[in-house]
C-alpha positions in Angstrom: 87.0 118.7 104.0 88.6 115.8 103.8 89.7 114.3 100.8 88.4 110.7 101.5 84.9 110.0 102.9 82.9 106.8 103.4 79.7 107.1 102.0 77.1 103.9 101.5 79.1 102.6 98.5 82.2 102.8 100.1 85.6 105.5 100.5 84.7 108.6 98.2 86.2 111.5 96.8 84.3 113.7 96.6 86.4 115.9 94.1 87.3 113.7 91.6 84.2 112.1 91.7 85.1 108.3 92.4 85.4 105.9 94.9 87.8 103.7 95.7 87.4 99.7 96.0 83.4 100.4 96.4 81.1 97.6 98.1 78.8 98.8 95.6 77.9 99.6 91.7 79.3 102.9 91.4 79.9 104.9 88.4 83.6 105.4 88.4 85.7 102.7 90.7 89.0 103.1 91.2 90.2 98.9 92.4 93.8 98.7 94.3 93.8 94.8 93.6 91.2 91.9 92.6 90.0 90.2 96.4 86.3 90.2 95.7 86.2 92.2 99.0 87.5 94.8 97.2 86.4 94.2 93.5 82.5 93.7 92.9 80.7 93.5 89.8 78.3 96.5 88.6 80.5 99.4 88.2 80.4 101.8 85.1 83.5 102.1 84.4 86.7 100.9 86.4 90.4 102.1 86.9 93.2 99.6 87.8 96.9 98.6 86.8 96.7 96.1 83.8 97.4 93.0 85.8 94.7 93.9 88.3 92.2 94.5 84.9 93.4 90.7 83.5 92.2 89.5 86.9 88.6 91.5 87.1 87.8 90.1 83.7 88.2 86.6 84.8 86.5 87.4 87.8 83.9 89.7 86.5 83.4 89.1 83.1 85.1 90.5 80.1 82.1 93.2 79.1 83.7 95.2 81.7 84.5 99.2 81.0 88.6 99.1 82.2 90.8 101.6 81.9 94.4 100.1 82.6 96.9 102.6 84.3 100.7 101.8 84.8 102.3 101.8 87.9 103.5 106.1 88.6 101.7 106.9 85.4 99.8 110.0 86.7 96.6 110.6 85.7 94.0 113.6 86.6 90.4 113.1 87.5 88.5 115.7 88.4 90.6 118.4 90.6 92.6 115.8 91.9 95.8 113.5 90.5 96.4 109.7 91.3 98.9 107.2 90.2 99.0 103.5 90.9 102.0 102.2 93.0 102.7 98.7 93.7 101.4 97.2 97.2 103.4 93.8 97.2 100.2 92.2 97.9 98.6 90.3 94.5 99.4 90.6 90.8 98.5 93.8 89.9 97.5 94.9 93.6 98.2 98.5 94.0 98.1 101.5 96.7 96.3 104.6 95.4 97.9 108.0 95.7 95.6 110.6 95.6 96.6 114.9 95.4 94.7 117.9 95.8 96.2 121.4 96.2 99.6 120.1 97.6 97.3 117.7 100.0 98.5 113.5 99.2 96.6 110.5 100.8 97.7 107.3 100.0 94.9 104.4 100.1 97.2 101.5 100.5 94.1 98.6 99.7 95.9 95.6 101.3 99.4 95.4 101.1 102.9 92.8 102.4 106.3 94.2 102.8 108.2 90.3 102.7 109.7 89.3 98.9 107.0 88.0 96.5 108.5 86.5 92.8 104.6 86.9 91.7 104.1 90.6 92.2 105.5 93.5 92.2 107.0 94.8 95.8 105.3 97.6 98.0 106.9 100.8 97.3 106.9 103.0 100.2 104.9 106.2 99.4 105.5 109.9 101.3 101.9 111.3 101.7 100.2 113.5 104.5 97.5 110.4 105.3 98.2 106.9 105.0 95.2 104.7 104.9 96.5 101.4 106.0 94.9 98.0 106.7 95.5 96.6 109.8 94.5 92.6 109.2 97.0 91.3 111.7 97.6 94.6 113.6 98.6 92.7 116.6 102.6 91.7 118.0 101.8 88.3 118.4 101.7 88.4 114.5 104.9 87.8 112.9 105.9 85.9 109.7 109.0 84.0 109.4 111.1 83.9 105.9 109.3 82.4 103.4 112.3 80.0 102.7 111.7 78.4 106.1 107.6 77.5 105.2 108.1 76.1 102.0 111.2 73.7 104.0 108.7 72.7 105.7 105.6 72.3 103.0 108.8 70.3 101.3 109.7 68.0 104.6 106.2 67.3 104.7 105.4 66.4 100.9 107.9 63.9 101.2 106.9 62.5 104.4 103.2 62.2 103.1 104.7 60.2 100.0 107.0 57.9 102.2 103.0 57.6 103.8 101.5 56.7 100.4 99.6 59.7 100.9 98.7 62.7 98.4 99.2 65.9 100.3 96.8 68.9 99.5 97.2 72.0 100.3 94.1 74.8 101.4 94.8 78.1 100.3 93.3 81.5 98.6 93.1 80.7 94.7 93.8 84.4 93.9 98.0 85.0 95.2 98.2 82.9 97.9 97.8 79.8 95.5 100.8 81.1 93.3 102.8 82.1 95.6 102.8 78.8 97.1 102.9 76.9 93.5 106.3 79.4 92.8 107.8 78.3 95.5 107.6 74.8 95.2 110.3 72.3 94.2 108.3 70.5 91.7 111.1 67.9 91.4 109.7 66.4 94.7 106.6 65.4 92.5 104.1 66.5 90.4 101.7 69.5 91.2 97.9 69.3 90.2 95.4 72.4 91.1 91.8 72.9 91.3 90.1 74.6 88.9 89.6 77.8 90.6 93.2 78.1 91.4 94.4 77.0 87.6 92.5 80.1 86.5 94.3 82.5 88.3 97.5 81.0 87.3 96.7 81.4 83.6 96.4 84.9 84.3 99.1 85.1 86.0 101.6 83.4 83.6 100.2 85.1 80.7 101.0 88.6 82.6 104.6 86.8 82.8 105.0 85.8 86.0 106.8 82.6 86.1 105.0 79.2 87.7 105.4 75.7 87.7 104.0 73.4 85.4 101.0 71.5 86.6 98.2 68.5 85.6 97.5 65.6 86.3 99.2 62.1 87.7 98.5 58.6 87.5 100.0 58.4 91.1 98.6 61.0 93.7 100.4 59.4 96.2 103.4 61.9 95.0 101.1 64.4 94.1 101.1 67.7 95.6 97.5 70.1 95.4 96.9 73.0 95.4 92.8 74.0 96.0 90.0 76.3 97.6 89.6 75.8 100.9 85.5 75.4 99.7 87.2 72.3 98.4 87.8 70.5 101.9 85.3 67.5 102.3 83.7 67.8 98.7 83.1 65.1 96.0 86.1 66.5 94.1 88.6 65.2 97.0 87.7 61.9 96.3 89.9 61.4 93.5 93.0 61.6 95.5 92.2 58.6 97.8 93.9 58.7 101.2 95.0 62.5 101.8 97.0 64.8 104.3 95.9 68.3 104.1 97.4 71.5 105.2 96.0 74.9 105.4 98.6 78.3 104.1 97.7 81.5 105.6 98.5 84.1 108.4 95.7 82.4 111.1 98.1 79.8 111.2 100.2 81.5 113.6 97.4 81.0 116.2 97.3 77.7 118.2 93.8 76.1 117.3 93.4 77.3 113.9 94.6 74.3 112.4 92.2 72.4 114.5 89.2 74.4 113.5 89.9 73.9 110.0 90.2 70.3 110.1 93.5 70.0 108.8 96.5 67.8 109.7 99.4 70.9 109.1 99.0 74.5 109.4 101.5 76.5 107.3 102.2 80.3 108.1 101.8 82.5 104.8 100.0 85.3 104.6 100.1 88.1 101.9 99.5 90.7 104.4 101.9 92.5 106.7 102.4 91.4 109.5 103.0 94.0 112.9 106.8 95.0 112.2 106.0 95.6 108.6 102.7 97.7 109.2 105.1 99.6 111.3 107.7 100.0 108.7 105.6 101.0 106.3 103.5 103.4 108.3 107.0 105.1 109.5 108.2 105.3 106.1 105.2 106.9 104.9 105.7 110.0 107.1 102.1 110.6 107.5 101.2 113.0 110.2 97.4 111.3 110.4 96.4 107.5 109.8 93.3 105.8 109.0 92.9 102.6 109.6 90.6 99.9 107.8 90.1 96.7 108.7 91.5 94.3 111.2 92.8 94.8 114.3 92.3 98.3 114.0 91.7 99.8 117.8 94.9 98.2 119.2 96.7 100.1 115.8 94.8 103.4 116.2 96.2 102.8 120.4 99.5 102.0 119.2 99.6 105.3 116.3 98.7 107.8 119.2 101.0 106.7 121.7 103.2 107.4 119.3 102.2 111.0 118.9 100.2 110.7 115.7 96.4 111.8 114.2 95.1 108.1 113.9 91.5 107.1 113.7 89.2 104.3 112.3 87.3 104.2 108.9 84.6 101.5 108.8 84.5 99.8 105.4 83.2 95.8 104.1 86.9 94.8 103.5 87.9 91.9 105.6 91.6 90.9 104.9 92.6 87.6 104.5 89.7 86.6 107.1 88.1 85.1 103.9 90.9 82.7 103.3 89.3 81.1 106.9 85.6 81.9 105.7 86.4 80.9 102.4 85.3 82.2 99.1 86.6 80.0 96.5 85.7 82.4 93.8 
């Protein structure tokens, strides 16, 4: 029997009795980070790293049962053992190992290889099944260095101020927000964020991670934002009189995007791998079988036997950074 299952709640262990990132109230969920594809509310009780248990309260509510675990602490449930290793994805955002009789599956939740300054990075994990996402499981997919995007976020701030324009920029309010806002040279201008995004940085700067100051201007023409992409064409816009907006994420990389969305620049960030680093990490995880999640997952599961290993397809509700174009603003 395997040691994972999917079941109508979501992937199940059946020997420790818990599932992990459930679509549905379940009575013990383990959470490998806070997306709200991966978090919902109703649980009895759930298990997470501490920064991932700040995030779920803000989200969720603070009557929630948590049980904070630190990243390696081992812990035993049921007749297996897990421990909480860091994903590079979010704060907090985790891959779950899971052992039984000598038997290790790592559930990797979503997960980015490239240098983050707001999370912890992805520790590589030896297991005998690696359950990877696949969000951008595709060659055409491939980030360049974060340096070279924010140049460019920077070359065009200044333009749009030389414009008498504020520049805003569209973007996930939970990690891709903050990584943007950390990378930013605030002496360019001021930096002002949306409500939904200034919550997520409170958590994060009171779990330590350095940001940016930010509030409000009496000149948005030098003013750089930071909101929800539910924000684009509301009331709330208004304020900043004539705009340029930009959209951050990994769809970016595809010609039309930008259009699609409206915006006038598209900016190529995503906190996802992209294909070299779902490589890298599969081949460093030495798995001998691979499930695959979400995403581009047939040209993956092609691309893992070809290569001579057990790969197959798990059907699950998570959907990546998809929502970023979707949008859920939290």
């Amino acid at each position: 029997m395997p040691l994972l299952s999917v079941d109508a709640s979501g992937l199940y262990c059946e020997h420790g009795g818990f599932h992990i990132d459930p679509w549905l109230a379940v009575p013990k969920a383990l959470i490998t980070h806070a997306h709200s594809d991966h978090a919902t509310a109703g649980s009895a009780h759930y298990l997470c790293t501490s920064g991932t248990g700040r995030l779920l309260r803000e989200r969720l509510g603070n009557d929630l049962s948590i049980q904070g675990a630190e990243y390696a602490e081992v812990l035993r449930i049921g007749d297996v053992s897990i421990s909480f290793h860091p994903a590079g994805h979010v704060l907090g955002s985790a891959q779950i190992r899971i052992e039984y009789k000598g038997e290790a599956w790592v559930v990797s939740g979503d997960y980015k290889l490239a240098p983050d300054v707001t999370c912890s990075a992805f520790e590589p994990l030896r297991c005998h099944t690696f359950v990877t996402e696949s969000t951008f499981g595709l060659p055409i997919y491939r980030w360049p260095p974060q340096s070279q995007v924010m140049a460019s976020v920077h070359d065009w701030w200044r333009a749009n101020q030389q414009a008498g324009k504020c520049s805003v920029i569209f973007g996930y309010p939970l990690g891709k927000s903050q990584r943007v806002l950390a990378g930013l040279d605030t002496g360019i201008g001021p930096v002002f964020c949306h409500g939904a995004v200034e919550k997520m940085n409170r958590v994060y700067r009171e779990s330590g991670v350095a940001l940016p100051e930010t509030g409000q201007t009496n000149d948005w023409t030098r003013a750089l934002v930071l909101a929800p992409p539910s924000a684009q064409g509301s009331a709330w816009m208004k304020r900043f009189g004539v705009v340029s907006t930009a959209f951050v994420s990994g769809w970016m990389r595809i010609r039309g995007t930008r259009r699609r969305k409206s915006v006038d620049r598209g900016f190529v960030l995503s906190d996802h791998a992209d294909w070299p680093e779902l490589q890298r990490a599969i081949d460093e995880s030495g798995a001998e079988s691979v499930l695959v999640t979400h995403g581009y997952r047939a040209p993956m599961v092609r691309w893992l036997e070809e290569r001579g290993l057990r790969a197959g397809m798990l059907e699950t509700r998570f959907e990546g950074e998809r929502d970023e174009i979707e949008d859920t603003a939290e």
